[in-house]
N, C-alpha and C positions, 0 to 999 in steps of 0.2 A: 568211582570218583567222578563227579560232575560239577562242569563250571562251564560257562558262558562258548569258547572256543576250542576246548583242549589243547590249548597251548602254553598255559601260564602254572593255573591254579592246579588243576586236575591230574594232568600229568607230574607234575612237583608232589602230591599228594602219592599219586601210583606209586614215585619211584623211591618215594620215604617210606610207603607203608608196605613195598617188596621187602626194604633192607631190614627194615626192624619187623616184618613177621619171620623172615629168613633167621633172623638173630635170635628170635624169641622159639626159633623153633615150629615156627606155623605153618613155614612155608608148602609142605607138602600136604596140608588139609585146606589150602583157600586156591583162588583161581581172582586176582586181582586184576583189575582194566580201567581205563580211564573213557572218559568222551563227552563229548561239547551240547550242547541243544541245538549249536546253530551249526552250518557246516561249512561256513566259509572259509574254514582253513584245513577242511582235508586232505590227508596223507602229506600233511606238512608236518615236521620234528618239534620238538617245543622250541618255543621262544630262546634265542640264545642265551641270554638276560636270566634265562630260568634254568638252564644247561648250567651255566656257570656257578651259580650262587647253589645250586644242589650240588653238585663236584666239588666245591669247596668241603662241604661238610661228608664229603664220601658217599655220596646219591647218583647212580647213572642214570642216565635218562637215554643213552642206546636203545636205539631200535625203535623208540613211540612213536606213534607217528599220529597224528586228529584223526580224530572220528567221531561222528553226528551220533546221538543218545538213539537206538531202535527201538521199537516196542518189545522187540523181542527180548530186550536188556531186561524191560522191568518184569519178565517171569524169572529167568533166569539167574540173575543174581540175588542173592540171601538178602544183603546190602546194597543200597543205592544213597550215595552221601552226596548229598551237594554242596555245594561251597556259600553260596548267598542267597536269601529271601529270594529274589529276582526268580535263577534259575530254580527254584526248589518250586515256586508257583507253576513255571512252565513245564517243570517232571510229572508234577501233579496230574496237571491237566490234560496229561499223555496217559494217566493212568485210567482204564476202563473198570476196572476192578478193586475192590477193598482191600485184598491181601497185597495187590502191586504197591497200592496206597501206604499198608503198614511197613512196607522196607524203606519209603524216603525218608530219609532224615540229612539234617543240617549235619555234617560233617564233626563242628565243634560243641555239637549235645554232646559227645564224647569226653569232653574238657572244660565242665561247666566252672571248675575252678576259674576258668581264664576271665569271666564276667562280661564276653564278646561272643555272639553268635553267627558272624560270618567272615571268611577269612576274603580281606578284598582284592580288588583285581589289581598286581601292580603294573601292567601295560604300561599305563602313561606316565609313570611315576619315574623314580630313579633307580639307584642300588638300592636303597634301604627298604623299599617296599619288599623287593626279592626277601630278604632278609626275615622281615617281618612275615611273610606270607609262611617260608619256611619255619620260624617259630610256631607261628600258629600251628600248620598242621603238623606238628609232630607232637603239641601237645595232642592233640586230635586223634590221632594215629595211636598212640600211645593209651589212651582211654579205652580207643574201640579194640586193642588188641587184650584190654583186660576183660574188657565185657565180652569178647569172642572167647576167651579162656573160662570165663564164669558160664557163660548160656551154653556150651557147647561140650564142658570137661574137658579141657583140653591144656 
């Protein structure tokens, strides 16, 4: 899961899409992580603001803490989501290779029902942005965990 700083968007994504592969049973065949493009806020915890409003809904966010996107992320991981056009450009353009190329995807291609393709940043916003952000990725979450069950048997 990737978004601009790993403190809002990406981490709130990690810690939804822990509880509901854990729920769905998936937990023990994925390896989930979160991290930023830019690195100005590493080995910082998420945004409290984004602590709160996932603990609302039964989400922990213990123990995250930012971390800048490596190259090494894009062999490594099956999936690479990103949150917004923005960062999905900069994923890109870190990618050397075709296959790195074919794991980026927009986090809410997942959730095409929703008619929105990037969950945005609520930093500067208020409560409701939290709110919204978490809607969004769990319709997101909830896509890619059906598509992880279909492409994988599982």
């Amino acid at each position: 899961m990737v978004c601009m700083g790993n403190i809002c968007r990406s981490p709130t994504a990690e810690a939804v899409f822990m509880h509901r592969a854990a729920r769905a049973g998936l937990a023990p065949y994925l390896e989930i992580d979160s991290c930023g493009t830019h690195a100005g806020h590493s080995g910082e915890p998420p945004d409290r603001r984004s602590q709160q409003a996932a603990a609302q809904r039964g989400y922990s966010m213990e123990g995250l803490r930012a971390r800048r996107l490596e190259v090494e992320d894009l062999d490594y991981f099956d999936y690479i989501l990103v949150m917004d056009e923005d960062n999905l450009q900069r994923v890109l353009s870190r990618c050397s290779r075709p296959e790195q190329k074919a794991k980026v995807r927009l986090l809410l291609d997942f959730a095409p029902e929703l008619g929105e393709r990037e969950v945005p940043d609520p930093y500067y916003g208020g409560r409701s942005g939290f709110d919204r952000v978490l809607n969004l990725i769990e319709a997101g979450t909830d896509g890619l965990i059906a598509v992880i069950r279909e492409r994988h048997g599982l």
